[in-house]
C-alpha positions as CSV (number, residue, x, y, z in Angstrom):
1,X,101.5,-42.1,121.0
2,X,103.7,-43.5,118.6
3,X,107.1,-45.3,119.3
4,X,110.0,-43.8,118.8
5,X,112.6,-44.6,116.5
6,X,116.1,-46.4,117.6
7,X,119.2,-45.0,117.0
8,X,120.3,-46.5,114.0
9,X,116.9,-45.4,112.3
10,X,117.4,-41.9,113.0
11,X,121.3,-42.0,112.0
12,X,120.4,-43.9,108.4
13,X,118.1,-40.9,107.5
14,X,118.9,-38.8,105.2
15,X,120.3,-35.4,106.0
16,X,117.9,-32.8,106.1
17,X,119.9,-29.8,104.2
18,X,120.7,-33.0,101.6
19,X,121.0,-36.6,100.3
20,X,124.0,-37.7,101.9
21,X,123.3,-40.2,105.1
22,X,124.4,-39.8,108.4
23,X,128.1,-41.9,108.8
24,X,127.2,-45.1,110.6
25,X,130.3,-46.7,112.1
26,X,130.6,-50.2,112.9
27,X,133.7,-52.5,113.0
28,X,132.6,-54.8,109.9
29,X,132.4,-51.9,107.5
30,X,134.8,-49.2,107.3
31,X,134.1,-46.2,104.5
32,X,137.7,-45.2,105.0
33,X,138.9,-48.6,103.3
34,X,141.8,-46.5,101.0
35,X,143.5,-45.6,104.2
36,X,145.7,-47.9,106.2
37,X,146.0,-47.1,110.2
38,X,149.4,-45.6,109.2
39,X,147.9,-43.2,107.3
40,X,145.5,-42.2,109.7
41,X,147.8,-42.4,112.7
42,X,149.7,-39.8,110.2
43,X,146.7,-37.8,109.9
44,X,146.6,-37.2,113.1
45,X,150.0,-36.3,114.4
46,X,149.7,-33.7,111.6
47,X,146.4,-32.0,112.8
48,X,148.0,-31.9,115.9
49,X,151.4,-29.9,114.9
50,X,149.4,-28.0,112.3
51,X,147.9,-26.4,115.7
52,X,151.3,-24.9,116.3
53,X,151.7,-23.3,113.6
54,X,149.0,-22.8,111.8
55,X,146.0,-20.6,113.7
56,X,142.8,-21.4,111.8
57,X,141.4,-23.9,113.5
58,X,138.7,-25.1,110.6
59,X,141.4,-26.3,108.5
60,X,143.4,-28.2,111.2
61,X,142.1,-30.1,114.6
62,X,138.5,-28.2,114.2
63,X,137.8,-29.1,110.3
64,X,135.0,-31.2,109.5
65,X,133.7,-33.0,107.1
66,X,132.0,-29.8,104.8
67,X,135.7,-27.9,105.5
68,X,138.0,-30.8,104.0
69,X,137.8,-30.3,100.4
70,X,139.2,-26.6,101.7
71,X,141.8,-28.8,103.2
72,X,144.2,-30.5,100.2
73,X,147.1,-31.8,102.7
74,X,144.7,-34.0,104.6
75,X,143.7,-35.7,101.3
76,X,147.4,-36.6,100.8
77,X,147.9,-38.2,104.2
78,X,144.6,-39.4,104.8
79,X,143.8,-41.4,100.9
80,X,139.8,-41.4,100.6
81,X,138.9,-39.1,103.1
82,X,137.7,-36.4,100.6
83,X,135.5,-39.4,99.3
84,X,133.8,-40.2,102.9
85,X,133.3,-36.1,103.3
86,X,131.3,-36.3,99.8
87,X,129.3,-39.2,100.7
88,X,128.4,-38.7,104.1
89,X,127.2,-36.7,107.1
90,X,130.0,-37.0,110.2
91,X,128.7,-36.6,113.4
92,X,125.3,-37.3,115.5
93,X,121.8,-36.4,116.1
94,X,120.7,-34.4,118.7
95,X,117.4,-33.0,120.3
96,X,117.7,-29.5,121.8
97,X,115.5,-29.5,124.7
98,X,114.4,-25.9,124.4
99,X,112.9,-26.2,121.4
100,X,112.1,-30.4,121.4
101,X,113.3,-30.4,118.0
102,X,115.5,-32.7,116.5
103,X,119.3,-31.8,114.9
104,X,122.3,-32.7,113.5
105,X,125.4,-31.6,114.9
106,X,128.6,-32.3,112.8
107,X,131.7,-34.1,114.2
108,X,135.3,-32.7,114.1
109,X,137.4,-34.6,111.8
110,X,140.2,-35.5,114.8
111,X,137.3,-37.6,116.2
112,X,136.3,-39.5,113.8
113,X,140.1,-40.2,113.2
114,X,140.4,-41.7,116.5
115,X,137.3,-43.5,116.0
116,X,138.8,-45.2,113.1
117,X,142.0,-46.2,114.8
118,X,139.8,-47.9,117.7
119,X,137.0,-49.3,115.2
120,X,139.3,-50.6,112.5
121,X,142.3,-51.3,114.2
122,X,143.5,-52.6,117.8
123,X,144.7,-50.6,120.6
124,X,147.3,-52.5,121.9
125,X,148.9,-52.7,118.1
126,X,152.3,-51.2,117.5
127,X,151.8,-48.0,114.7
128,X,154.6,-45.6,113.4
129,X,157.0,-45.0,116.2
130,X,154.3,-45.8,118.7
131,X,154.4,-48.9,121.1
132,X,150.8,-48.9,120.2
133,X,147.6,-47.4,119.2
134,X,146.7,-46.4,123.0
135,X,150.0,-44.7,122.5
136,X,149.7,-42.6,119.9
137,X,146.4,-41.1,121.5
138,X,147.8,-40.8,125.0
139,X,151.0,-39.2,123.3
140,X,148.5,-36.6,120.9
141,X,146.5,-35.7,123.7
142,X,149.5,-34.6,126.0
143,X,151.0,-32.7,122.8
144,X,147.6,-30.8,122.1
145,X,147.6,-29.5,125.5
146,X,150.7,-28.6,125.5
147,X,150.4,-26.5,122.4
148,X,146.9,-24.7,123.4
149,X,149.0,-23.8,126.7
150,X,151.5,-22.0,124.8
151,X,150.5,-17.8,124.4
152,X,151.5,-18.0,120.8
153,X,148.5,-20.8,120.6
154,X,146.1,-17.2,121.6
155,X,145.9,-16.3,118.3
156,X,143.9,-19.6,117.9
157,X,140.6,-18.3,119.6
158,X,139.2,-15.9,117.1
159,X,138.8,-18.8,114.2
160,X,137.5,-20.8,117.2
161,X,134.7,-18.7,117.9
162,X,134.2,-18.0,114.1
163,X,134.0,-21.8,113.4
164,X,131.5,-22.7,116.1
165,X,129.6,-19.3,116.6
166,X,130.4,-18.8,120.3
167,X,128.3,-15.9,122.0
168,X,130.7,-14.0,123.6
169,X,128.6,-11.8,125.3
170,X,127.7,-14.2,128.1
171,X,131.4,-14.3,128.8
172,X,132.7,-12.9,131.7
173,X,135.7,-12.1,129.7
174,X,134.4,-11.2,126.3
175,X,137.1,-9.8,124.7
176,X,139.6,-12.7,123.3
177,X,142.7,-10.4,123.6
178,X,143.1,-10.9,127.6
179,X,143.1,-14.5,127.3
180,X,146.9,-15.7,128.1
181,X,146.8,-18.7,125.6
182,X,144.2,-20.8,124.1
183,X,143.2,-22.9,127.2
184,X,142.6,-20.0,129.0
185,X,140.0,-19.3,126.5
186,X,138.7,-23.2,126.6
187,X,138.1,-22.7,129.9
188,X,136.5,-19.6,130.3
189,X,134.2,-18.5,132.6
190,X,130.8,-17.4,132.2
191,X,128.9,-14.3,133.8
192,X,127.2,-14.9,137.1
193,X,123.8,-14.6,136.1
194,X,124.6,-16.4,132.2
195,X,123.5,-19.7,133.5
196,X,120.5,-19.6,136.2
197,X,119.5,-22.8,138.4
198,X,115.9,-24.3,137.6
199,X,113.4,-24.9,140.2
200,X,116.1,-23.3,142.6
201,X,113.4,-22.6,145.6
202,X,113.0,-27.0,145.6
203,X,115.8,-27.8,148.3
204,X,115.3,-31.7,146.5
205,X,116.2,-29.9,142.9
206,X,118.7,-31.7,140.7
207,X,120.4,-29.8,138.1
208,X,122.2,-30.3,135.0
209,X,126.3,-29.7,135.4
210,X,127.3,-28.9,132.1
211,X,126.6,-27.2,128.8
212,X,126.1,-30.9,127.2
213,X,124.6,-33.7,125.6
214,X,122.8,-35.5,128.3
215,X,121.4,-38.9,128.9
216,X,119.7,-39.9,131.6
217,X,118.9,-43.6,133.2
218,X,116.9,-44.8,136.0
219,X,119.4,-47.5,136.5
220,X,122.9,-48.9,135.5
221,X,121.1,-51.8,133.5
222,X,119.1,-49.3,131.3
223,X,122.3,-47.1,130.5
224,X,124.0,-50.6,129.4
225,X,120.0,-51.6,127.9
226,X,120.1,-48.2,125.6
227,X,123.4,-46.3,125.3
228,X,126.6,-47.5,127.2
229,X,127.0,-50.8,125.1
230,X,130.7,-51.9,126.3
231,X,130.7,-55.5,128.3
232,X,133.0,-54.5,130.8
233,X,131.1,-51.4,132.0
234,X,130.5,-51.7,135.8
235,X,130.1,-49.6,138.8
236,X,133.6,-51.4,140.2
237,X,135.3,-50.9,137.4
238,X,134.0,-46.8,136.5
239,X,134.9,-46.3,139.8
240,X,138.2,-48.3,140.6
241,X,137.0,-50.1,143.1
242,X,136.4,-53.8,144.2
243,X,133.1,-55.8,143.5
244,X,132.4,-56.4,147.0
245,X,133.9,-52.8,148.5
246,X,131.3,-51.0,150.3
247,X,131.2,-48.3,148.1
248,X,130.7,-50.7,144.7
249,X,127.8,-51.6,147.4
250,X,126.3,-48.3,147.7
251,X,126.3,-47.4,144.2
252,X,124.5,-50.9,143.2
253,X,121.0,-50.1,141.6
254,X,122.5,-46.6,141.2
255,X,120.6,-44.0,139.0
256,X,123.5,-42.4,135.8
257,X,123.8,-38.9,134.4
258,X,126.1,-39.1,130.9
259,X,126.7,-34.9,130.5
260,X,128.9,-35.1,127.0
261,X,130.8,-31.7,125.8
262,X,131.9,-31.0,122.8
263,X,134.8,-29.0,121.6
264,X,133.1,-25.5,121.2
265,X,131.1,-26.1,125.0
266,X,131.9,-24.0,127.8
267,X,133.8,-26.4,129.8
268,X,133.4,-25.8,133.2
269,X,131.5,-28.0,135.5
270,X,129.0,-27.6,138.4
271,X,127.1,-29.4,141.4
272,X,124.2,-30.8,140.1
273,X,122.9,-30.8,144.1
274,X,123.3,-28.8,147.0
275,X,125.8,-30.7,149.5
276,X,129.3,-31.6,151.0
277,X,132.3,-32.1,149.1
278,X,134.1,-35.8,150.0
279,X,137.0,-37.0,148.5
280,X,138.5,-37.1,144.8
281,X,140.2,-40.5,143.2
282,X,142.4,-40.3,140.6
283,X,142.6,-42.8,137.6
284,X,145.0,-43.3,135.1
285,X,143.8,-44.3,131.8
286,X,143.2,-44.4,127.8
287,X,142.4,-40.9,126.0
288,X,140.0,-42.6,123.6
289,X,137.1,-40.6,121.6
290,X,133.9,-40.3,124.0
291,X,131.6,-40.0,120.7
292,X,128.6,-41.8,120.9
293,X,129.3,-43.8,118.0
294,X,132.0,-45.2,120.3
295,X,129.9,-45.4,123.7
296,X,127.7,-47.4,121.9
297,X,129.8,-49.7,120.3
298,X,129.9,-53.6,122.6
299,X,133.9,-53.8,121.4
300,X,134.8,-50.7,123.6
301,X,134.5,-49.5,127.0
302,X,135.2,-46.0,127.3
303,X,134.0,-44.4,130.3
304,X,135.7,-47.3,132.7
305,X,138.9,-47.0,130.4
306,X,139.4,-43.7,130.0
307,X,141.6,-41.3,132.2
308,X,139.1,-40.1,135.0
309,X,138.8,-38.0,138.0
310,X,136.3,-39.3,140.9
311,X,134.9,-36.8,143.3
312,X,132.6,-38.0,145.7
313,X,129.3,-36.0,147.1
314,X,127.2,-36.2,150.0
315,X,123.3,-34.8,149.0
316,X,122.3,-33.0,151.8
317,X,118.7,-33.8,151.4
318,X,119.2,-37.7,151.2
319,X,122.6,-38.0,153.2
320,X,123.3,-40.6,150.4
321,X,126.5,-39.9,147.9
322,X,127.2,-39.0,144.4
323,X,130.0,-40.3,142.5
324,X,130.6,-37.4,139.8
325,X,133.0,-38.8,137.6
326,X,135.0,-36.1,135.2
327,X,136.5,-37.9,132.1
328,X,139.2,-37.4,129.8
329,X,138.6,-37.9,126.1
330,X,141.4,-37.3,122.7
331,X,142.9,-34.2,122.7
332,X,142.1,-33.6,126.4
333,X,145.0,-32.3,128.6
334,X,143.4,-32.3,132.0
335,X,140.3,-32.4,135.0
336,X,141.1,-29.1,137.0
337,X,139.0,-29.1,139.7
338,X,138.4,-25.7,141.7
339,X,135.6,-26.0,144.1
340,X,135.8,-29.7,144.0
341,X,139.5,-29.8,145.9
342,X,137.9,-28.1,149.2
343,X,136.7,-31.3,151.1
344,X,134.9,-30.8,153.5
345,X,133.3,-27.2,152.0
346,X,129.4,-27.0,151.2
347,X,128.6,-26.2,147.8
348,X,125.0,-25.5,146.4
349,X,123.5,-26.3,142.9
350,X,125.0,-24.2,140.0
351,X,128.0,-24.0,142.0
352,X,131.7,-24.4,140.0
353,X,133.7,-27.4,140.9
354,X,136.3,-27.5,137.9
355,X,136.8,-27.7,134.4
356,X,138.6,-29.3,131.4
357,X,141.4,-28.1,129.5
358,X,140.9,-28.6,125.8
359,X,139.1,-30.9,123.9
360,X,135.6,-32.9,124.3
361,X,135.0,-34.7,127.0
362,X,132.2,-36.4,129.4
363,X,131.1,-36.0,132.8
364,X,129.0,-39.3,134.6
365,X,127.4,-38.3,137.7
366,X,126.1,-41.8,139.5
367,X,123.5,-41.4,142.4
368,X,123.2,-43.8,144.9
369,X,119.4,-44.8,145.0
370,X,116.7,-43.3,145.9
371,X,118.4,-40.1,145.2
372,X,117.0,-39.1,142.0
373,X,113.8,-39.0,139.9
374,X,115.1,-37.8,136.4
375,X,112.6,-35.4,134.3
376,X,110.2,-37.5,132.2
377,X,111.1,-35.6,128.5
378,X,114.9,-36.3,129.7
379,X,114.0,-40.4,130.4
380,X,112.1,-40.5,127.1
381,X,114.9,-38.9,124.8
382,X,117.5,-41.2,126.5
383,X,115.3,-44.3,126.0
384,X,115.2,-43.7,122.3
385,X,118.0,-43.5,122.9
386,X,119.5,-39.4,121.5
387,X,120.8,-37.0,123.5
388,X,119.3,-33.9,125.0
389,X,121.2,-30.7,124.8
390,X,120.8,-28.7,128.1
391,X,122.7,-25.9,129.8
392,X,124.2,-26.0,133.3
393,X,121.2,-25.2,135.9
394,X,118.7,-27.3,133.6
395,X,116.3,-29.4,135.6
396,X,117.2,-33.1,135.6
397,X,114.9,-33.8,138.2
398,X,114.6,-34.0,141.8
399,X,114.6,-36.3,145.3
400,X,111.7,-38.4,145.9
401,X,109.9,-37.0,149.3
């Protein structure tokens, strides 16, 4: 069989619907040169109150790059962005595991924003009226929940679902009238039967717990080997704890589940096993982009600096834990978690344990080892490395007997 292609093979090819490349971000060459941090921070303080007032989402926090020549007020605060939109595709590739074919699924504009500001620019820096860049996107974030909690912010949804397609059929709620505000909607639930668990009669099953992007690695040193490329990315310092704490202890060798959602996912999140719920950890944190372009970038770590939620498992076929770690990202208000607060209470694969308010945002699941064989097309994909999509109730795998 032949190899497979890296990553930055696949994101220099050309787009297949035309001859613009893929957007290739690195720190030593930025294609938004025209535009000082100022301009960008600018940028986005504006997409943000656009969202107050202004109800079509594609030409505010949801445009992207094929919407902005639509969009003549971001050229004026953002100089050259109209340029980067003509030259290039923004976003990532992506292999839908249904089908095994390979994708390209575009980037909101807000993201690549807050890219830029971490790429070209340093987040401790002072910007506009901002202490600093960290700042700014902490400040953003808590505004953009704020608005989408508002009931004006309702009459957001429909260009929502128009801009991303959304099947509202599988909704348990599918008329957009009887939501109270727009993060009602973002966090809407789906019918029972919408999302069914795979390989459900295997009590050692493992399943996927979001609608997502997943990859998949064996161990800790293959996730930093292929995909999460930031130095200080530990198990300590994901999970908040000390290097020689018994539970940095029990999650050494551990096997890692990245589940990555974007904007227009359904944004609740399940058990991928059937066991006990433990405890939860809170952890303050950064609200940086959890783009991949960023995960795999050495000068950032995201996942361990990044506003997080720890809730920990017990498998009930292993007895051995599972640190499922829910992750704020820019834009996103908040971890809600629903099943996940009843400690103590027995939950099965599939099950809910919470959501996120608005915005994109990432979900690791760690297993302590031994817990988990991932599936073999899921290892291969993540090795090359791309992401998979997958639904909730997708097979990742299963126990070793």
């Amino acid at each position: 069989m032949p190899s497979l292609p890296s990553l930055p093979s696949l994101l220099h090819r050309k787009h297949k619907s035309s001859d613009k490349d893929v957007e290739e971000m690195n720190p030593e060459v930025n294609n938004l040169s025209s535009a000082t941090n100022e301009n960008v921070a600018q940028g986005l303080e504006s997409m943000v109150s656009h969202s107050e007032s202004s109800h079509d989402v594609s030409h505010g926090i949801h445009m992207h790059s094929h919407t902005i020549m639509e969009v003549p007020w971001i050229h004026k605060m953002i100089p050259g962005i109209e340029n980067l939109a003509s030259n290039y595709h923004i976003g990532n590739f992506v292999i839908d595991r249904s089908t095994g074919k390979k994708f390209f699924e575009s980037m909101p504009i807000y993201a690549r924003i807050g890219m830029h500001l971490l790429f070209y620019g340093s987040a401790e820096e002072k910007i506009l009226k901002y202490k600093s860049i960290e700042h700014l996107l902490q400040e953003q974030s808590v505004k953009q929940g704020k608005i989408y909690n508002s009931p004006e912010s309702a009459k957001s949804i429909p260009s929502f679902v128009a801009t991303y397609s959304l099947d509202l059929n599988e909704l348990l709620e599918p008329d957009v009238t009887k939501y109270s505000c727009f993060n009602d909607f973002f966090s809407r639930k789906l019918k029972p039967d919408a999302r069914p668990v795979e390989n459900l009669d295997n009590p050692r099953g493992i399943c996927s717990a979001a609608d997502c992007r997943l990859t998949v690695y064996p161990t800790i040193d293959l996730a930093r080997k292929f995909w999460i490329k930031g130095s200080q990315f530990t198990v300590p310092n994901l999970l908040q704890v000390p290097e020689n704490s018994p539970t940095a202890i029990e999650f050494d060798g551990a096997s890692l589940a990245i589940f990555r959602l974007a904007p227009a996912d359904y944004h609740r999140f399940h058990c991928p096993i059937d066991g006990v719920v433990g405890d939860i950890t809170n952890v303050p944190g950064q609200y940086y982009t959890v783009n991949p372009q960023a995960v795999n970038e050495p000068k950032f770590d995201v996942f361990s600096a990044n506003v997080r939620s720890i809730l920990y498992l017990t498998h009930t076929a292993t007895g051995k834990r599972v640190a499922f770690v829910a992750i704020g990202a820019l834009l996103v208000g908040s971890v809600n978690w629903t099943k996940g607060a009843e400690k103590g209470a027995t939950v099965k694969r599939g099950e809910e344990l919470g959501c996120f308010a608005y915005g994109g945002s990432t979900v690791v699941a760690m297993f302590s080892k031994g817990v988990v064989e991932f599936d073999k097309d899921l290892v291969k994909n993540s090795e090359v490395p791309i992401e998979t999509l997958v639904k909730v109730g997708s097979s990742l795998g299963s126990s070793p007997v």
